[in-house]
DRENZA-598565 format. One record per residue (C-alpha): z, x, y; residue number from 1. Coordinates in pm, 1 decimal. Example, Ala and Ser with C-alpha at 12.3 -4.5 7.8 and 13.67 -1.06 7.14 Angstrom:
# DRENZA-598565
PT up east north num
PT 780.0 1230.0 -450.0 1
PT 714.0 1367.0 -106.0 2
This chain:
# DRENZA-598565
PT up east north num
PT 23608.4 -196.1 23127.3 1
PT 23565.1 -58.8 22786.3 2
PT 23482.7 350.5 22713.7 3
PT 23210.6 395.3 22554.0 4
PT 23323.2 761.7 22435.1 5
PT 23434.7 819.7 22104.1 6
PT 23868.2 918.6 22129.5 7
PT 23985.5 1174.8 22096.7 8
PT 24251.7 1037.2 21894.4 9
PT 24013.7 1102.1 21578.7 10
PT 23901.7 1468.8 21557.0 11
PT 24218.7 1543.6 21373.2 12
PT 24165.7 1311.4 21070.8 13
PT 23816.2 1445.6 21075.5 14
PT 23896.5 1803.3 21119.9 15
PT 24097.6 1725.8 20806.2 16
PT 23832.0 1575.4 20606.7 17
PT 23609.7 1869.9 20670.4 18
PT 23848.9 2126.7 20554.6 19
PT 23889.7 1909.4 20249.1 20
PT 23535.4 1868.5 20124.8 21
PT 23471.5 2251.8 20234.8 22
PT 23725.9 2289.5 19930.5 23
PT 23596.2 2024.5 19734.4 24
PT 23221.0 2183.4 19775.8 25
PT 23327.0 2534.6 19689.4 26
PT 23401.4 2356.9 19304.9 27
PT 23110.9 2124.8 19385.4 28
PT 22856.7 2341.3 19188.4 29
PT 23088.6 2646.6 19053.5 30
PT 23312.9 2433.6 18856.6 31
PT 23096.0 2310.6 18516.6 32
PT 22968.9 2699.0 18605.1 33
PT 23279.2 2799.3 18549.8 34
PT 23390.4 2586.3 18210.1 35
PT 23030.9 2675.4 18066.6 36
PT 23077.1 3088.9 18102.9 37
PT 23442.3 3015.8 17953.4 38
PT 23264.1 2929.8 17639.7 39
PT 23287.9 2502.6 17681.3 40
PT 23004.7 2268.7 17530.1 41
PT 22838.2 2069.7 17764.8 42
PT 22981.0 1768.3 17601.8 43
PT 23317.6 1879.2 17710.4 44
PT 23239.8 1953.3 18012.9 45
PT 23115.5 1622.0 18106.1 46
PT 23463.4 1464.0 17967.3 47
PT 23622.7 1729.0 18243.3 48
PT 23402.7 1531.9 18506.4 49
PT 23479.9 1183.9 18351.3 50
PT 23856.2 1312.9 18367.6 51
PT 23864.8 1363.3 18749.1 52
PT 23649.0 1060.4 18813.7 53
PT 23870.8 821.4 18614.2 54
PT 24138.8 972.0 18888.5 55
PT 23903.1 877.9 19169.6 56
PT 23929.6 535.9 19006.9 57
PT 24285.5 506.5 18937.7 58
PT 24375.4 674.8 19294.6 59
PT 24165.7 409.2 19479.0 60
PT 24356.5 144.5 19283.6 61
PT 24699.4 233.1 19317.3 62
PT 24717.6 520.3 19588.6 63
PT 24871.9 171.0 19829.3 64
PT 25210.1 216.7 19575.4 65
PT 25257.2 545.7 19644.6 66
PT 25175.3 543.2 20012.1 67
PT 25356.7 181.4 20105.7 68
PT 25745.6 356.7 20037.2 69
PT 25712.2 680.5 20183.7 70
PT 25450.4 566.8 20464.3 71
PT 25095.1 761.9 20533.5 72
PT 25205.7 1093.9 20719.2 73
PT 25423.9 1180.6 20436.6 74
PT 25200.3 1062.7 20177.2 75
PT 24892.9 1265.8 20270.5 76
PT 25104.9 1541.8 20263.6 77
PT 25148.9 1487.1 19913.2 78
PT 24835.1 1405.0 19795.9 79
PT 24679.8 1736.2 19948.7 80
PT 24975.6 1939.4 19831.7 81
PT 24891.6 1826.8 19495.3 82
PT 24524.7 1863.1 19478.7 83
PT 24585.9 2193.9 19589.4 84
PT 24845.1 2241.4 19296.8 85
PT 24590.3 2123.9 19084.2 86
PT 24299.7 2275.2 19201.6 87
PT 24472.9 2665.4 19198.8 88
PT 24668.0 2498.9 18828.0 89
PT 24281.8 2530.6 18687.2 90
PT 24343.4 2929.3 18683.2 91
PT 24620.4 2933.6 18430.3 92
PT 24471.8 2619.7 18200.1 93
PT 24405.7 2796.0 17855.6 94
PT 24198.2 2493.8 17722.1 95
PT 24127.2 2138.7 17743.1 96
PT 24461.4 1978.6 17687.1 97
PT 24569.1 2092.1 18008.9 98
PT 24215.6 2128.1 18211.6 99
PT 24178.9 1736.9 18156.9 100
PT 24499.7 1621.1 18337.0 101
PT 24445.3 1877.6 18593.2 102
PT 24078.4 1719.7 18736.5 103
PT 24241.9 1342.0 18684.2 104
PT 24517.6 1467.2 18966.0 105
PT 24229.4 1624.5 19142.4 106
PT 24014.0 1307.4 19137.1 107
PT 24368.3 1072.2 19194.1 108
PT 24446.8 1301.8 19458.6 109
PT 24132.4 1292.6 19653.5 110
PT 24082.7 956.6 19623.7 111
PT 24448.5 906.6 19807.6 112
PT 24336.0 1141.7 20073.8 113
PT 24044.7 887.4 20154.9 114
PT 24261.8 609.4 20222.7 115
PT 24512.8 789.0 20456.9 116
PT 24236.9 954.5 20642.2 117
PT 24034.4 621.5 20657.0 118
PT 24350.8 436.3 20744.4 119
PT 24379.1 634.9 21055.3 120
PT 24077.9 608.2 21146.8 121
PT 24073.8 171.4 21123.5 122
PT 24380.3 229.7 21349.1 123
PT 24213.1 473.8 21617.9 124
PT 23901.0 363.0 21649.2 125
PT 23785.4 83.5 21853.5 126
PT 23525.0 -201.6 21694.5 127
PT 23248.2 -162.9 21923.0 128
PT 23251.0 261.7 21832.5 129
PT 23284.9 210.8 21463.2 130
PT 22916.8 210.3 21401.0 131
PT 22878.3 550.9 21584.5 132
PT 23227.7 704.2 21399.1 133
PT 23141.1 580.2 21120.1 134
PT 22781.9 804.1 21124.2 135
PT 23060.8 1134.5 21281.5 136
PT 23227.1 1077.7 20971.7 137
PT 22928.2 1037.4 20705.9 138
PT 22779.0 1370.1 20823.6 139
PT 23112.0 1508.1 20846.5 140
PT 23172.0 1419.2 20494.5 141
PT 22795.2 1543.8 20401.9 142
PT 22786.2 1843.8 20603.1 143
PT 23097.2 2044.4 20489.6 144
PT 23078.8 1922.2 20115.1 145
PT 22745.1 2119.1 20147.2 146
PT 22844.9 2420.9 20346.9 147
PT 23140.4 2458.7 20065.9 148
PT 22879.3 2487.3 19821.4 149
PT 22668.9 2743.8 20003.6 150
PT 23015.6 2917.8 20035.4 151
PT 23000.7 2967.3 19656.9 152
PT 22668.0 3169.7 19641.8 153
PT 22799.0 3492.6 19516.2 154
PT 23207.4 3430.0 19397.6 155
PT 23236.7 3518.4 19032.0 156
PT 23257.1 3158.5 18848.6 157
PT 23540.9 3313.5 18619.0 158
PT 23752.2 3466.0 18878.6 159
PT 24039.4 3318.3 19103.0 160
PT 23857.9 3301.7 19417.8 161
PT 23689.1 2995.6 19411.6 162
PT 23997.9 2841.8 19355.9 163
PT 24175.9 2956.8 19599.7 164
PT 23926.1 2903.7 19830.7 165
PT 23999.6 2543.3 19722.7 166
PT 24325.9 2554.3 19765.0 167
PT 24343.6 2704.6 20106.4 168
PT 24135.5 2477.0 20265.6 169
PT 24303.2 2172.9 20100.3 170
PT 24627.9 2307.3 20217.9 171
PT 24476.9 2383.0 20604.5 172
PT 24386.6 2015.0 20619.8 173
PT 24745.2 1897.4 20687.7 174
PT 24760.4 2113.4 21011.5 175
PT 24585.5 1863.7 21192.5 176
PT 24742.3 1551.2 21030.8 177
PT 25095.0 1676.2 21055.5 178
PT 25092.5 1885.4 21317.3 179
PT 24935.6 1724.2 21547.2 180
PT 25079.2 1359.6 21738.1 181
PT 24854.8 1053.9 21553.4 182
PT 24967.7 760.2 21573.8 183
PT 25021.7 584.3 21232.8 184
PT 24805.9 294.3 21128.3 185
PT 24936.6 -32.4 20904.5 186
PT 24955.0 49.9 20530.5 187
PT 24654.0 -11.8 20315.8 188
PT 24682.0 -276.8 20132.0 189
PT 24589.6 -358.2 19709.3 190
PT 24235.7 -380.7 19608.8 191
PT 24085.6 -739.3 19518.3 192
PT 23812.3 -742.5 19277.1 193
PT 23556.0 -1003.7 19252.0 194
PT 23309.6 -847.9 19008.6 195
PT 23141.6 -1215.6 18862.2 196
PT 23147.5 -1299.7 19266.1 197
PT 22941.5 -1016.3 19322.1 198
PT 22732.0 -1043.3 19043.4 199
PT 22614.2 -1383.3 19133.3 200
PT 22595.2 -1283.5 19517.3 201
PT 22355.3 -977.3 19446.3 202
PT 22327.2 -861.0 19075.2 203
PT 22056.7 -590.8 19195.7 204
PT 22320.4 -488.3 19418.9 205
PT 22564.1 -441.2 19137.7 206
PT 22320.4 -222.9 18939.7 207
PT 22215.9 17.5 19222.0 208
PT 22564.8 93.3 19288.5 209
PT 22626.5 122.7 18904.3 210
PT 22271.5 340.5 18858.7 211
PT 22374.4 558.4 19149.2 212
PT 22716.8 657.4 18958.7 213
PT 22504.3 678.3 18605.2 214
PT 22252.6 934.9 18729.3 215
PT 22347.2 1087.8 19046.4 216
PT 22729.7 1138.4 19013.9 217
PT 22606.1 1265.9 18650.7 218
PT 22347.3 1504.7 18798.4 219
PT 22661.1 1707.5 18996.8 220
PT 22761.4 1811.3 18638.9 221
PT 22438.8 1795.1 18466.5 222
PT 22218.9 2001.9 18739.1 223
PT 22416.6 2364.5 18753.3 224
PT 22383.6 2328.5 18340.7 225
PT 22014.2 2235.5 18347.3 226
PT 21963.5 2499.3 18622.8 227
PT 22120.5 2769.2 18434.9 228
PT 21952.4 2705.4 18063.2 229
PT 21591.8 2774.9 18239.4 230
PT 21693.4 3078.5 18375.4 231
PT 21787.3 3046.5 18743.6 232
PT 22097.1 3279.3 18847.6 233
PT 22426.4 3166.2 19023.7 234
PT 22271.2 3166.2 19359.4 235
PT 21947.8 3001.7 19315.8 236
PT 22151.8 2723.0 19135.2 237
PT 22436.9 2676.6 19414.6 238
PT 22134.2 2652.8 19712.2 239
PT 21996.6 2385.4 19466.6 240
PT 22298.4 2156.8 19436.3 241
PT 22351.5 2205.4 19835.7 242
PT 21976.0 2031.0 19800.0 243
PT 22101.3 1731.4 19617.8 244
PT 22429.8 1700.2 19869.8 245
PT 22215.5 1710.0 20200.1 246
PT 21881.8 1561.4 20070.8 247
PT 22186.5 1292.2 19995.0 248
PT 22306.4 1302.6 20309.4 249
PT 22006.2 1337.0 20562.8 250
PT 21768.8 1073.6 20369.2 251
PT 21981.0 781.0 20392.3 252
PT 21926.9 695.7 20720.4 253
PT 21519.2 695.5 20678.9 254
PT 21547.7 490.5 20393.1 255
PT 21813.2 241.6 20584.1 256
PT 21566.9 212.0 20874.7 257
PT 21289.9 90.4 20641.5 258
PT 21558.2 -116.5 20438.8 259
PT 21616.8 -326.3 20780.8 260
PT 21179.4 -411.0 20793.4 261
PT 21174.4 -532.7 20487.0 262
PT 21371.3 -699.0 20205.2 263
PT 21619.8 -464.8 20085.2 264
PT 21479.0 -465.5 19710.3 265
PT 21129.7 -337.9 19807.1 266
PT 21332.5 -43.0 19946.4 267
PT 21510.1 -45.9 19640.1 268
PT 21124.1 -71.9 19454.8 269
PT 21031.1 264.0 19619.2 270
PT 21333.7 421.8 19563.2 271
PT 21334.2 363.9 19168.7 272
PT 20963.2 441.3 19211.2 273
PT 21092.4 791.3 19366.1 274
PT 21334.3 860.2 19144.7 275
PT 21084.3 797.6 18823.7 276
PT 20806.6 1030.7 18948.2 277
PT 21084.7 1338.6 19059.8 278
PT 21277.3 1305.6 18732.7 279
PT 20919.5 1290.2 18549.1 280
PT 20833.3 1618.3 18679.2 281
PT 21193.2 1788.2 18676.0 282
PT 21132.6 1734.9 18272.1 283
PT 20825.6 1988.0 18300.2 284
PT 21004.7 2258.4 18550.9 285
PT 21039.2 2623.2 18406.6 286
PT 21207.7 2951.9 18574.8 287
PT 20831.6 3024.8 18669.7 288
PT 20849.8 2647.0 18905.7 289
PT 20787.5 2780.4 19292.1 290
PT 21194.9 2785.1 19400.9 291
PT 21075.7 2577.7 19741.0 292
PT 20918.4 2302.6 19527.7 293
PT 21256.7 2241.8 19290.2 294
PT 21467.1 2272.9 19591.5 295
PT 21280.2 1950.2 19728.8 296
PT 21243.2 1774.5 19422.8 297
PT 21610.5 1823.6 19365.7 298
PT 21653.5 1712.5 19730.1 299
PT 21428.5 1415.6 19658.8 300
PT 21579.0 1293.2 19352.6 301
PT 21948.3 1363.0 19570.6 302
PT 21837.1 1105.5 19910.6 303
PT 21674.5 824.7 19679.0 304
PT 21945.4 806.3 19436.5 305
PT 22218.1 864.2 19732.7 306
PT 22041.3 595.6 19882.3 307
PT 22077.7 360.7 19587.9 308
PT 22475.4 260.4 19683.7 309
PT 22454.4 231.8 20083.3 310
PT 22134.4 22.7 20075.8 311
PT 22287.0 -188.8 19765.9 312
PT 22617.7 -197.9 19948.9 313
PT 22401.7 -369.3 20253.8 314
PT 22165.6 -588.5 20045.9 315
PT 22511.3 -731.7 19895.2 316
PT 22625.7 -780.4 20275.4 317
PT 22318.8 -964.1 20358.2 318
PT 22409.4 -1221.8 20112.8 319
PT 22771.8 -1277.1 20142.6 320
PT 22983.6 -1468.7 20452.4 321
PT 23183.2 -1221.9 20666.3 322
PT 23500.5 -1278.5 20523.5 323
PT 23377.7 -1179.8 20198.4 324
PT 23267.5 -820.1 20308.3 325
PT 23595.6 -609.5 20239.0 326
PT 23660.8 -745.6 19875.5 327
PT 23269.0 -705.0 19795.9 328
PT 23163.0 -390.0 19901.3 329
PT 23538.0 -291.8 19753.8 330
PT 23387.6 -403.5 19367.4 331
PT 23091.5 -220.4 19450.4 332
PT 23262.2 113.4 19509.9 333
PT 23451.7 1.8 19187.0 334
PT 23139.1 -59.7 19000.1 335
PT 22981.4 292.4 19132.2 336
PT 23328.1 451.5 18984.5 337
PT 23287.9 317.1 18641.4 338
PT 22895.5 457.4 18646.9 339
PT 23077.6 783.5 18777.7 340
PT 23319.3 787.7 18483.4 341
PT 23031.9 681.5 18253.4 342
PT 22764.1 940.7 18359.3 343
PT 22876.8 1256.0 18329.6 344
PT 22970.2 1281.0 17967.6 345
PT 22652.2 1092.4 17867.3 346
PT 22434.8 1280.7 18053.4 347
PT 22616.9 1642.9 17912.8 348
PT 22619.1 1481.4 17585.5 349
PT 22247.9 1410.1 17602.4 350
PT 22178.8 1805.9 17704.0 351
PT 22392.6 1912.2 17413.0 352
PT 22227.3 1742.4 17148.7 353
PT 21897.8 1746.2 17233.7 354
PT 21754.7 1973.8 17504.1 355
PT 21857.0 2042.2 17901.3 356
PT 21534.1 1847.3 17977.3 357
PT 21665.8 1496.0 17763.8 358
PT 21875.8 1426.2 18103.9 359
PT 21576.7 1312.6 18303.2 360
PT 21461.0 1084.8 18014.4 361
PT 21820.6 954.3 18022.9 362
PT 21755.6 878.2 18419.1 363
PT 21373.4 742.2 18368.6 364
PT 21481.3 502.7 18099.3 365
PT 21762.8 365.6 18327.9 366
PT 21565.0 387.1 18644.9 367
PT 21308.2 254.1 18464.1 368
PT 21487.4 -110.9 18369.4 369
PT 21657.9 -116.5 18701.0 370
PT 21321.4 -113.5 18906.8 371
PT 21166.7 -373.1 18652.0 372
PT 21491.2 -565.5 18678.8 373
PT 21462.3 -584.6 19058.6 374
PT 21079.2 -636.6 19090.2 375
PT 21182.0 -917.9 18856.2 376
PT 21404.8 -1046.9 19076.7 377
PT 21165.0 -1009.3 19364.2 378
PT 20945.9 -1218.6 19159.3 379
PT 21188.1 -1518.8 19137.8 380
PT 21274.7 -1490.1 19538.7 381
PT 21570.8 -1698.5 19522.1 382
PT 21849.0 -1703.2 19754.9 383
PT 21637.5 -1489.4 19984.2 384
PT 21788.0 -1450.8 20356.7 385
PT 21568.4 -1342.9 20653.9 386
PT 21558.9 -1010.9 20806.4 387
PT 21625.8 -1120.7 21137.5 388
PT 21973.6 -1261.6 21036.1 389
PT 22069.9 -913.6 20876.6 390
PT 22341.8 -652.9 20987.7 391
PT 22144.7 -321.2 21050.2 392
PT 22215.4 -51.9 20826.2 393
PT 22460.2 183.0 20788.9 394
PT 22567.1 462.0 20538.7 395
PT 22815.6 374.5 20320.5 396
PT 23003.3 673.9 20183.5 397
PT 23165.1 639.8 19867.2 398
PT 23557.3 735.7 19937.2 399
PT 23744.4 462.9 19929.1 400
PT 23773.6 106.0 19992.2 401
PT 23943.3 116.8 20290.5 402
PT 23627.4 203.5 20487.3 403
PT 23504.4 -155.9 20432.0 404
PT 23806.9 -274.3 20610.7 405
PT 23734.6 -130.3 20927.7 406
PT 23370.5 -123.3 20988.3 407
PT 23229.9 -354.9 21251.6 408
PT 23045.8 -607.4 21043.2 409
PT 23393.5 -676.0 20855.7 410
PT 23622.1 -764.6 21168.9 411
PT 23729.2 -1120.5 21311.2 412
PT 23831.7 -1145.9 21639.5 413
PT 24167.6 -964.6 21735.0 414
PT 24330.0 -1256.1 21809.1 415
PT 24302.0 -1345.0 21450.8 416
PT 24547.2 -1099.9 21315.6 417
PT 24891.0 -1128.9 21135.6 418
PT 25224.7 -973.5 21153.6 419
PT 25352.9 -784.8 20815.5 420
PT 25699.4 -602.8 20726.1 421
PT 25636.0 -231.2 20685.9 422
PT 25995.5 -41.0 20548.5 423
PT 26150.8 -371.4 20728.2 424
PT 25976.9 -306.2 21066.9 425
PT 25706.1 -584.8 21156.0 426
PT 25360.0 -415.5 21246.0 427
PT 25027.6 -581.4 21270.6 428
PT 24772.0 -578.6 20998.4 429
PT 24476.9 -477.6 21152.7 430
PT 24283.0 -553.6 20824.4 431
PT 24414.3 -895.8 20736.0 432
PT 24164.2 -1009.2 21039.9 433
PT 23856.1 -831.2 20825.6 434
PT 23916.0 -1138.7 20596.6 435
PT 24133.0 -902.4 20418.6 436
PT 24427.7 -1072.4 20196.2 437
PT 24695.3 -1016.4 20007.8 438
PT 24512.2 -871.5 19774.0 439
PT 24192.4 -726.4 19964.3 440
PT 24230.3 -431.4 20186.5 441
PT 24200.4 -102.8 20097.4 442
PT 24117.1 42.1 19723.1 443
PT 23864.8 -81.6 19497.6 444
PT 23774.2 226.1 19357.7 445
PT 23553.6 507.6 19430.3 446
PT 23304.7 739.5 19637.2 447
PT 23196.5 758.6 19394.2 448
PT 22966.6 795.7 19787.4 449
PT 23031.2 833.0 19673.1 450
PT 23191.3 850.3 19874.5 451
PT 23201.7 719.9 19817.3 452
PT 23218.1 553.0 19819.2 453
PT 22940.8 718.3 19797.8 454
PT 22679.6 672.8 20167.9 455
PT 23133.1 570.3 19845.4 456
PT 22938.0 748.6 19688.9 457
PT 22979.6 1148.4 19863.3 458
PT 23032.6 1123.4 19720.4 459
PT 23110.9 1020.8 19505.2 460
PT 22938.7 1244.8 19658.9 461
PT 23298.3 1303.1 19521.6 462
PT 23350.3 1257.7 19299.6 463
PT 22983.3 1446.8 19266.5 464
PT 23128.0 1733.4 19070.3 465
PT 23450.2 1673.0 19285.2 466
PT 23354.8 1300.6 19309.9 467
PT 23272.7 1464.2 19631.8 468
PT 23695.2 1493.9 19624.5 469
């Protein structure tokens, strides 16, 4: 007879991911707080942000080579010793030759961290408790990314304590992962990418996940800069970014429900339509704009555009066979990465030259083609699939491809898996019966939700100021 209760086995890799994003959240908002009081454009510090989410991207496509020789206990270790390194290294950079390589190994770093802990958990959990673990580790992911912003409220942006905040809790996470007995899952595997695939599979898919990085990932950097040029103090602008996390967080799952009613792309309709009207009025917003009514706008614009990956991720899913639900939702957490890379130095640049306002016409006019784009496609109706043969829901995060690998939907029957040599011991490949090949298991690239993978994302969303890291 089969337990329904979740093990036990998997509070310590989730103890460690939420001592990791209470460290990632405490930079969450402080950080382009931090670079703008230390006299940096808002140009530059976008590129900072594009730095640590091209690390994101590179760590979720080659973290497998540095994990596969020294195996994943050993690896995590380093991966959190050295976003710790780099995260307390930010102190003692005198300028942007050396802040830039710091936030890539923060963003690589982070990114590595999401495949061992995800790893561990494709090992410990069993299928029919994925859905229900996977949800534990979504609002674990949300919850503390959020509470390490609030943490931030009143630390001076220009001292060491926000740092080293960071760095301790990074550093506490391997007490549960080290210290304590889990058993060690199969190696992740490389990422396959299959962007054309998933381009003719879903395109509006493709560009949710790509719109969510543009805008949202953007708005992690963009939103403590906006908030601070109309006059709103270091607290008022920290509760405001812990808006965008849990309004990210907490609205999915709404929005998912109605996603399973209908077809996916009216959800994705209202969303766009949602995002249009709150970025409309966040253009008009002053330091006299009621606090309460920017807190839920910014909490608004935070769920919809959240929202954008997990319910592209599972209009994608609708479309594709089984076997093709690792290496697709993989190239969509790549695709978010590249918008996360993209959308923080346009969206800076776009403040810098113009006003702090010009960001929301930046998000209307590419809201704006990606709504017509799917009502478009709406239009045509082609290749449609009924509701009733659809997986339900569920938040993606945006963290790392690895996720896809071990969530219900994406698993064969157990008999259906294979024996591979790990350091010349044979183990079984727990992801190979996902439909998972040579080349398809674990990193596609940011999270990100986030997240991220963001629901990647996350976190993206991770890296949402920290790509949510």
């Amino acid at each position: 007879m089969t337990s329904t209760s979740i093990p036990l086995r998997v509070i310590p890799p989730l103890t460690s991911t939420a001592l990791i994003m209470v460290g990632s959240g405490v930079l969450g908002s402080l950080l382009p707080l931090r670079f703008s009081a230390m006299g940096y454009s808002p140009g530059v510090i976008g590129l900072f942000a594009t730095a640590e989410a091209l690390g994101f991207l590179v760590g979720c496509l080659y973290a497998h080579k540095i994990i596969a020789p020294v195996g994943l206990e050993r690896a995590y270790a380093t991966f959190a010793g050295m976003k710790a390194v780099a995260v307390l290294g930010l102190h003692f950079a005198g300028g942007a030759p050396a802040i830039v390589p710091l936030r890539f190994l923060i963003g690589l770093n982070a990114a590595g961290l999401a495949i061992v802990v995800e790893s561990w958990l494709n090992a410990l959990v069993p299928n029919e408790q994925r859905g229900r673990v996977l949800t534990i580790y979504v609002l674990v992911y949300g919850l503390f990314f959020g509470a390490g912003q609030l943490l931030g409220q009143k630390l001076n942006v220009l001292g060491p304590e926000m740092l080293i905040m960071s760095g301790i809790a990074t550093t506490l996470a391997l007490v549960p992962m080290v210290a304590i007995d889990v058993r060690a899952p199969v190696l992740p595997h490389a990422v396959h990418l299959e962007i054309l695939k998933a381009m003719r599979t879903s395109p509006v898919s493709v560009l949710a996940c790509l719109l969510n990085g543009l805008i949202l990932t953007a708005f992690t950097t963009v939103g403590p800069l906006f908030s601070e040029r109309i006059g709103f103090d270091q607290q008022h602008i920290v509760v405001l970014m812990a808006c965008v996390s849990l309004g990210g967080l907490f609205l999915q799952w709404p929005i998912g429900y109605f996603s399973d009613k209908v077809d996916r792309r009216y959800a994705l309709v209202g969303m766009g339509g949602c995002i249009l009207a709150v970025a409309t009025g966040l253009i008009f917003v002053n330091d006299q704009t009621p606090f309460l009514l920017l807190a839920v706008a910014f909490a608004i614009f935070g769920g919809c555009g959240e929202s954008l990956y997990a319910v592209g991720v599972a209009h994608a899913n609708d479309r594709a066979a089984t076997s093709d639900y690792v290496a697709l939702s993989s190239t969509l957490l790549f695709v978010w990465a590249l918008g996360a890379s993209i959308g923080p130095t346009t969206g800076t640049y776009a403040i810098q030259l113009t006003t702090p306002r010009a960001f929301f016409v930046y998000v209307i006019a590419l809201t704006l083609a990606f709504t017509l784009f799917t009502m478009w496609r709406l239009y045509r109706k082609r290749f449609g699939r009924s509701a009733p043969g659809r997986e339900e829901f569920l938040a993606y995060p945006q963290t790392s491809p690895e996720i896809y690998a071990w969530l219900p939907y994406h698993r064969e029957p157990s008999g259906t898996t294979q024996p591979i040599a790990v350091n010349g011991k044979e183990s079984v490949d727990i992801n190979a019966a996902a439909g998972v090949n040579a080349a398809a298991g674990v990193n596609a690239a940011a999270g990100v939700n986030a997240a991220g993978a963001a629901n990647a994302a996350a976190g993206a969303n991770v890296t949402a100021g920290e790509t949510r890291s």
